[in-house]
C-alpha positions as CSV (number, residue, x, y, z in Angstrom):
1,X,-27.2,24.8,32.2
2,X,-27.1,22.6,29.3
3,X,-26.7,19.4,31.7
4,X,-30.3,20.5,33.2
5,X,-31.9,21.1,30.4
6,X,-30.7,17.7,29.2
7,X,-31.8,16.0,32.9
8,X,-35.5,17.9,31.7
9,X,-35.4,16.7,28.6
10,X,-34.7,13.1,30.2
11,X,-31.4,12.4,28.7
12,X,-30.7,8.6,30.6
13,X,-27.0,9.5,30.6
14,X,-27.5,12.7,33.1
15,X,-30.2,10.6,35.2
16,X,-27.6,8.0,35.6
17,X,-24.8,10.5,36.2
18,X,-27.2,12.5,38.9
19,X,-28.0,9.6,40.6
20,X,-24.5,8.2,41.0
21,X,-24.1,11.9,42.8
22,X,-27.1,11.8,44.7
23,X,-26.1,8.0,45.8
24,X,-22.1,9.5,46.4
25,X,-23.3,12.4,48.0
26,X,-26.2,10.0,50.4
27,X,-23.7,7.4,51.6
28,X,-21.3,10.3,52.8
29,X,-23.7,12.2,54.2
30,X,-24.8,9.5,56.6
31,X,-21.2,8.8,57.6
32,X,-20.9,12.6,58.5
33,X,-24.2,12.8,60.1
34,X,-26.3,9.5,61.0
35,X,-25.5,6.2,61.7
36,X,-22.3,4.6,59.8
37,X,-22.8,1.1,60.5
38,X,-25.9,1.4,58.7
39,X,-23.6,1.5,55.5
40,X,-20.6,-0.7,56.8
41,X,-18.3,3.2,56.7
42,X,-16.8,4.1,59.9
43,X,-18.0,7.8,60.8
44,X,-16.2,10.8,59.7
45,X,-15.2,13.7,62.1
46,X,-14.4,17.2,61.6
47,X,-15.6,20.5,61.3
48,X,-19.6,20.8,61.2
49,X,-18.8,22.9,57.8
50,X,-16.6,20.5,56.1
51,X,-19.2,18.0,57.3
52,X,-21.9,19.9,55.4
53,X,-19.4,20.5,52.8
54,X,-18.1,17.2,51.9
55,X,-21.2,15.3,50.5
56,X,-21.2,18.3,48.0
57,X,-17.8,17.7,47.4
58,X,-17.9,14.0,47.1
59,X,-21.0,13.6,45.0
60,X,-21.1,16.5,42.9
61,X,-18.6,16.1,41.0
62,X,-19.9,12.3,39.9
63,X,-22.9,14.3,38.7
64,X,-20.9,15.8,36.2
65,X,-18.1,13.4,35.5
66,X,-19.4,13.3,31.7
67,X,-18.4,16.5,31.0
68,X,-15.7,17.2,33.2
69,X,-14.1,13.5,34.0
70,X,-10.6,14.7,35.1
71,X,-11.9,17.6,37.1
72,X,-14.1,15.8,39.1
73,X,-11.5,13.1,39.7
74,X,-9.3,16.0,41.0
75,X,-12.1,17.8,42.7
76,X,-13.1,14.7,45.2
77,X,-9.0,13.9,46.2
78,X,-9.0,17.7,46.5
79,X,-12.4,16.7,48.9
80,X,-10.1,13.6,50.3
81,X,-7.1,15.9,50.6
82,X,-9.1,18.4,52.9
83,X,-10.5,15.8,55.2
84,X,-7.2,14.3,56.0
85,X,-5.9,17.7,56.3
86,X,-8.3,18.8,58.9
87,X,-9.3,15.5,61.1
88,X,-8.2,12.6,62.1
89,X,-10.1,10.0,59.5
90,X,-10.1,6.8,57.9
91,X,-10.9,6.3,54.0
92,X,-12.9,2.5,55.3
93,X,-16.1,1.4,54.3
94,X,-18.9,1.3,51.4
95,X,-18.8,5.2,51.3
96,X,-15.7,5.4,50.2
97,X,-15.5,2.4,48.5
98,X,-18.3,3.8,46.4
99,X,-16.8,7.1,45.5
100,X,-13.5,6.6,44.9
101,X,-14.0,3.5,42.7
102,X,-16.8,5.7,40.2
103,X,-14.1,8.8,40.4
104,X,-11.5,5.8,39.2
105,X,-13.2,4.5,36.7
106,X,-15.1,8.0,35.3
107,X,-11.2,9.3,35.2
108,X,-10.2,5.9,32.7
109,X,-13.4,5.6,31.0
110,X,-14.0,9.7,30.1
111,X,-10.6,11.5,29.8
112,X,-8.0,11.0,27.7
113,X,-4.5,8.9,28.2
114,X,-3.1,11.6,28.7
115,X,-5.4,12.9,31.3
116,X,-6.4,9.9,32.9
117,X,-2.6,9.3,33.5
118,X,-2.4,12.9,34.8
119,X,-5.0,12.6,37.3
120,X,-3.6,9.4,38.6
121,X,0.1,11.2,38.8
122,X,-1.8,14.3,40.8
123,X,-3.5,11.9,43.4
124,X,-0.7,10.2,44.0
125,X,0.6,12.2,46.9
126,X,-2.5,11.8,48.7
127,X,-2.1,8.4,48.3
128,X,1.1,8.5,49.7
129,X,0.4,10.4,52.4
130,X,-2.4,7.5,53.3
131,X,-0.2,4.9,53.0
132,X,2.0,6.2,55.8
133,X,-1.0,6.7,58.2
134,X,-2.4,3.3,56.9
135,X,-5.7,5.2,56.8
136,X,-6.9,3.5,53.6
137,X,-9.2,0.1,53.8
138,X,-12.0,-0.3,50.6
139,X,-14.6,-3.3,51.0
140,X,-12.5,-5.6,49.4
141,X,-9.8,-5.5,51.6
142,X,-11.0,-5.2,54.9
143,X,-9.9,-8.0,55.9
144,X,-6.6,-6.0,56.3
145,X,-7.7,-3.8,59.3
146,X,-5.5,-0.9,57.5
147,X,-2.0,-0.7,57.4
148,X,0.5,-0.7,54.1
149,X,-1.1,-3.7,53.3
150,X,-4.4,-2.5,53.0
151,X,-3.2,0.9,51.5
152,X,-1.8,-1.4,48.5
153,X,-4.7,-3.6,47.8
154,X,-6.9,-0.3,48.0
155,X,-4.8,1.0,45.4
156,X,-4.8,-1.8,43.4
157,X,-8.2,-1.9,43.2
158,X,-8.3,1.7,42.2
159,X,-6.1,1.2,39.3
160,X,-8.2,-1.9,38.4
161,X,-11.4,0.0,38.3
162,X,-9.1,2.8,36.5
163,X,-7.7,0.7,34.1
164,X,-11.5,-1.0,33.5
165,X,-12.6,2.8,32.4
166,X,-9.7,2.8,30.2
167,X,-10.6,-0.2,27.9
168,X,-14.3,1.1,27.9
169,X,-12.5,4.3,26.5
170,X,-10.7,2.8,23.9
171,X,-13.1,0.5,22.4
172,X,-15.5,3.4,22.3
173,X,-13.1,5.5,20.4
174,X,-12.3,2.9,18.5
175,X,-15.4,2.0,16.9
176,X,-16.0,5.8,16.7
177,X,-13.2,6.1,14.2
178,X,-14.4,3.0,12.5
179,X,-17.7,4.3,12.1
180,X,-16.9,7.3,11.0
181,X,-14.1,5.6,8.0
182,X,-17.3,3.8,7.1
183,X,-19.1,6.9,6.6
184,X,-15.9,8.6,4.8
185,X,-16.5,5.6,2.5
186,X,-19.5,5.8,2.1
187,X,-19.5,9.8,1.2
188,X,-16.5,8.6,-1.0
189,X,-18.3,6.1,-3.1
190,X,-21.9,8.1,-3.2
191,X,-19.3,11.3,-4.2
192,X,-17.8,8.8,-7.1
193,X,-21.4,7.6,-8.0
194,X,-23.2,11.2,-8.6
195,X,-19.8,12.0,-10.5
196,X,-20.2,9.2,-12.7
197,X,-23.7,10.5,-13.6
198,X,-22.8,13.8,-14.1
199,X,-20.1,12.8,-16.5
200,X,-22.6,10.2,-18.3
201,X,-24.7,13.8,-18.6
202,X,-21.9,15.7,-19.9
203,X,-21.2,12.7,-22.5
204,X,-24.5,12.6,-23.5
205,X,-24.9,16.0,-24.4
206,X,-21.6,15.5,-26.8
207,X,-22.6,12.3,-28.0
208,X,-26.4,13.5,-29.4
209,X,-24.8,16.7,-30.3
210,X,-22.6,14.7,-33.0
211,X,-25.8,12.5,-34.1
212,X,-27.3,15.6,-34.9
213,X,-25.1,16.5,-36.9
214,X,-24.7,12.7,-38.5
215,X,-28.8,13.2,-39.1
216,X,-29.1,16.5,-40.8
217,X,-26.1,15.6,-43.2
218,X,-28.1,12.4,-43.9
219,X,-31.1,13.9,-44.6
220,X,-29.4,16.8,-46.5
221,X,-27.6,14.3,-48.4
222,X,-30.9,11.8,-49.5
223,X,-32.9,15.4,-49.8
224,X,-29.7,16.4,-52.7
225,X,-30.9,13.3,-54.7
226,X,-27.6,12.1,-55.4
227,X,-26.5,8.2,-55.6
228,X,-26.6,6.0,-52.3
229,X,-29.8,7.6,-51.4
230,X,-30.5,3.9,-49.1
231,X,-26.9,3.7,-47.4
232,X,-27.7,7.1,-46.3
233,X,-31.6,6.3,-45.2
234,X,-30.1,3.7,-43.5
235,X,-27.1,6.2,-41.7
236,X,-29.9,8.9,-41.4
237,X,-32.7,6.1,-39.2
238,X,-29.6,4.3,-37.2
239,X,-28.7,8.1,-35.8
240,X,-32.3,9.0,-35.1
241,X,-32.4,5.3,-33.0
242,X,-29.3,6.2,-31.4
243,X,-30.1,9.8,-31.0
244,X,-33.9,8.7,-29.3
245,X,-31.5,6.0,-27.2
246,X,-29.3,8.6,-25.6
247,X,-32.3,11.0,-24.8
248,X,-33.9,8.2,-22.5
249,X,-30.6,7.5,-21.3
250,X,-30.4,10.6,-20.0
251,X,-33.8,11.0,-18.4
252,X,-32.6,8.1,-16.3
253,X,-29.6,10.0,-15.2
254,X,-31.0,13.2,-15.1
255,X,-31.9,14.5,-11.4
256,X,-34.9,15.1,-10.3
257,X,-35.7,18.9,-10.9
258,X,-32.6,19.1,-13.1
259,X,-33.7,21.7,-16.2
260,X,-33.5,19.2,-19.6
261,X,-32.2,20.2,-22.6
262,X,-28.7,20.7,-23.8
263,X,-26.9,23.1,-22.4
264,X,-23.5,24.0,-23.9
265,X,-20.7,22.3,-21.8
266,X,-17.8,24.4,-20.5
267,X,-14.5,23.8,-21.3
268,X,-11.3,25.3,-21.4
269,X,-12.1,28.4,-23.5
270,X,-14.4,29.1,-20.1
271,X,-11.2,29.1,-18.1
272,X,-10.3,32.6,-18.2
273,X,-13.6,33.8,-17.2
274,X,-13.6,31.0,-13.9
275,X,-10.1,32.7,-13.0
276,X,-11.8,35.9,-13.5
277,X,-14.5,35.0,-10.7
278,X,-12.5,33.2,-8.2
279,X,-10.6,36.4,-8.0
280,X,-13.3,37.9,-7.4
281,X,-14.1,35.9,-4.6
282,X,-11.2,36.7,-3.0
283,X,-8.1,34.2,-4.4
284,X,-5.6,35.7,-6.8
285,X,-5.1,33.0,-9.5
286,X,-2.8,33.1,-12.5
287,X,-3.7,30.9,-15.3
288,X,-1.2,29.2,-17.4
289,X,-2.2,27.3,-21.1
290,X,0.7,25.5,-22.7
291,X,0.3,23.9,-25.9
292,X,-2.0,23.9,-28.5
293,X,-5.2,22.3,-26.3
294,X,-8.0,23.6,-29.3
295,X,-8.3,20.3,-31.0
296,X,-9.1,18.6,-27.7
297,X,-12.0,15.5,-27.5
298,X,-14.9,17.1,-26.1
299,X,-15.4,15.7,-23.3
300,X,-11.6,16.1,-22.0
301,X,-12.1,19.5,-22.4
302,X,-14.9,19.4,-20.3
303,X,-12.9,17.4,-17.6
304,X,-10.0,19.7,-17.7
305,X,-12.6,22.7,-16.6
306,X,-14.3,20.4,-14.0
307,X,-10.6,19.6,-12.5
308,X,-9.6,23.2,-12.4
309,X,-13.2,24.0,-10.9
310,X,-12.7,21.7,-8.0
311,X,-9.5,22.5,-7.1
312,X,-9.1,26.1,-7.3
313,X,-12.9,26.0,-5.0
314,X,-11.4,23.8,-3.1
315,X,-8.6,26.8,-2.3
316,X,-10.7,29.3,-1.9
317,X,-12.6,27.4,0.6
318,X,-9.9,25.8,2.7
319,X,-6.6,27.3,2.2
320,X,-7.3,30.6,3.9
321,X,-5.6,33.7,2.6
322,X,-3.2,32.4,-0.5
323,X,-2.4,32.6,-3.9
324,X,-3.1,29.6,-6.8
325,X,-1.4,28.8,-9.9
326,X,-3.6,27.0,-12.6
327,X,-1.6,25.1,-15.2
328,X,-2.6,23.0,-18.3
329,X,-0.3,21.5,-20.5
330,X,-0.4,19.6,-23.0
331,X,2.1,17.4,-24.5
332,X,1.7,14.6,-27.3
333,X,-1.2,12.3,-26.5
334,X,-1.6,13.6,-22.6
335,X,-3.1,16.8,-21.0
336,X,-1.8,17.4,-17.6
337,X,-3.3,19.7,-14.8
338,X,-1.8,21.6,-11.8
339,X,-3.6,23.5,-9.1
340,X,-1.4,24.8,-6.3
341,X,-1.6,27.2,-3.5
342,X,0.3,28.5,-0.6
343,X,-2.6,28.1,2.0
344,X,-2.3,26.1,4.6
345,X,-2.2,23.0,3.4
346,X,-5.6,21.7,4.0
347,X,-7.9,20.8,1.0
348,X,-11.0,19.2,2.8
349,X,-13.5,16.7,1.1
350,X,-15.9,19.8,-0.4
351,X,-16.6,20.6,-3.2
352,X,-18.3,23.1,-6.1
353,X,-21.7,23.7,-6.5
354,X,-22.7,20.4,-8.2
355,X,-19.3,19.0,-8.0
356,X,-17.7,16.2,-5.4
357,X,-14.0,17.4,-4.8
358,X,-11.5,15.3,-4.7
359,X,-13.0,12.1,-5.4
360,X,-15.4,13.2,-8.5
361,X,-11.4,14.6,-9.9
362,X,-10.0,11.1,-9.3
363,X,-13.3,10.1,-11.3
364,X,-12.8,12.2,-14.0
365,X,-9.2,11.2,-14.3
366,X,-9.9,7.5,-14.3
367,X,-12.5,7.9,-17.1
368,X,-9.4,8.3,-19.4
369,X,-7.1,6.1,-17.8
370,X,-5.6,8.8,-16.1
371,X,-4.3,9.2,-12.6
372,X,-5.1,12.3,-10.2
373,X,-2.7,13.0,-7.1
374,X,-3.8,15.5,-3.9
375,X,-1.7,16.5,-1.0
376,X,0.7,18.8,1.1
377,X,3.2,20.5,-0.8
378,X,6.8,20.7,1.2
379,X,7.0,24.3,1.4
380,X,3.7,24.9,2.0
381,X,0.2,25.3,0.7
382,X,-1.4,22.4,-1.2
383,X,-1.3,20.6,-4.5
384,X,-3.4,19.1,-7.1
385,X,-1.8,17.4,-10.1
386,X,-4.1,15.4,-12.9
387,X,-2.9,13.6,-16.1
388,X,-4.8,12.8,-18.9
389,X,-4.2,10.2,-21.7
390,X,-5.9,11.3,-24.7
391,X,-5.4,8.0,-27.0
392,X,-7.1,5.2,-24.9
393,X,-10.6,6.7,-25.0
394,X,-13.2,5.9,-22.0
395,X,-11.9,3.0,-19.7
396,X,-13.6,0.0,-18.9
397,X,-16.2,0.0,-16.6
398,X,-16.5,4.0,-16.8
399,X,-20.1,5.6,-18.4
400,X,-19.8,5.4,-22.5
């Protein structure tokens, strides 16, 4: 049905595969029933029903080879099989020089190895049974008047046309996975982009939330009348500069639509009450804090939420039924992070609302100098494991 609607819709690949039928189907038809010398075929005998039968055999299947390319392979030697089984006849001439080379090369060029290997293995028995009645001559080796010798060269020219459709195969899968690592890049580094942005948000909101505070002491200090009154004019107008600076910074950030303003960042104080909805979405999740992780720089303790976001969305979407473990640690200048489960192993490229999985974690490790590490656990289930160096500050090259 959906091959019709696709010929009506004028898809060229179904007009091309319908004609190749139609044109199988013709030049068997007029070696059943008209003149063969017309198409260089010597004529075909049998029952009037297999006569009427066979040009549906023989060129339907071509009609459909895109969808079906080891079945219609099958279904014409099953065609070739019958034939043989119930007449006297010779596989000579354009006709079946026509059909058997598109069935060769639809078998290489749309199924798989495997498949295409298959179908060869399954013919060959009616092959066999040819080459002992010699009852095989294609165009290119009529010279042979039948025979062994003609049997091989027929076959040879089979696999040739076979092996043809096999290279098409290949190169077309090959640039299919090539394509598609571009786009995997592509989404990685777009991912990576919009993660940096939202982390140049997040630090904007802590940055002009401190030079705030650096302006109203200033002001409340010069407003005191106390000594240094300029120092502090000068503290009080290089905050407001900075303070404006940031502002535009982050209308160029911002998204279009996004609500401005700042709105209080989360952090890990916020992580009880994420555990709280993931299980009631459906994961059970224990949380574990070790260490004294209060005195954390802002925007760490924004990443550590973010990282624990991710991942634990990450399990609920793609682990299937499981359990997670959250754990944040902290020990002397590094916070470290570890999300497992005992799904099934899979974590996928999503993502949070607003987040960008696993490479916007990677991002937010690398901001500190930190590393971020995804996979398979051995016994099962799947692992996310993030370390954070708290001394270095932002890295090179990563929003300020």
């Amino acid at each position: 049905m959906q091959a019709v609607q696709r010929l009506a819709g004028g898809d060229p690949r179904v007009i091309a595969d319908a004609g190749l039928g139609i044109a199988a189907a013709g030049l068997i038809a007029v070696a059943a029933w008209g003149s063969p010398r017309l198409i260089g075929s010597e004529a075909i005998a049998g029952p009037s029903w297999l006569l009427a039968l066979l040009p549906l055999l023989m060129g339907a299947p071509l009609a459909l080879r895109r969808r079906a390319p080891l079945l219609a392979w099958l279904a014409i030697w099953a065609g070739v099989a019958l034939l043989l089984l119930l007449a006297d006849n010779s596989l000579r001439g354009l006709a079946w020089t026509f059909v058997l080379f598109a069935a060769a090369y639809t078998l290489g060029e749309g199924a798989s190895l495997r498949g295409a290997v298959a179908g060869l293995v399954v013919a060959s028995p009616v092959v066999f049974v040819i080459s002992h009645r010699g009852d095989l001559a294609l165009s290119f080796s009529q010279g042979e008047q039948g025979g062994n010798k003609a049997v091989v060269l027929a076959s040879l020219q089979l696999v040739a046309f076979w092996l043809a459709g096999v290279v098409v195969h290949a190169r077309r899968e090959a640039a299919s996975l090539a394509a598609r690592g571009d786009a995997l890049q592509r989404q990685a580094e777009q991912s990576a982009a919009a993660e940096r942005a939202r982390i140049a948000r997040e630090l904007h909101d802590i940055v002009a939330h401190h030079l705030s505070v650096v302006v109203l002491q200033a002001a409340g200090a010069r407003a005191s009348g106390k000594p240094a009154g300029p120092a502090l004019e000068k503290i009080e107008n290089s905050a407001r500069q900075a303070l404006d600076e940031t502002s535009r910074l982050l209308n160029v950030l911002r998204d279009p639509g996004e609500e401005a303003g700042l709105a209080p960042q989360p952090g890990i104080g916020e992580l009880d009450a994420l555990a709280a909805s993931v299980r009631a979405a459906g994961l059970p999740v224990q949380l574990v804090i070790d260490g004294d992780l209060a005195p954390l720089p802002a925007l760490v303790d924004v990443s550590v939420y973010r990282i624990v976001q991710e991942a634990l969305t990450n399990v609920l979407k793609h682990a299937g039924p499981a359990r997670a473990e959250a754990t944040i640690a902290r020990a002397a200048d590094v916070v470290t992070i570890e999300v497992t489960d005992d799904g099934t192993g899979q974590h996928g490229d999503g993502s949070a609302a607003g987040g960008h999985g696993l490479a916007g974690m990677r991002e937010r490790a690398a901001v500190f100098g930190g590393e971020l590490t995804a996979g398979p656990r051995p016994g099962g289930g799947f692992a996310v494991r993030a370390r954070l160096p708290l001394g270095g500050g932002l890295q090179p090259g990563q929003p300020s």
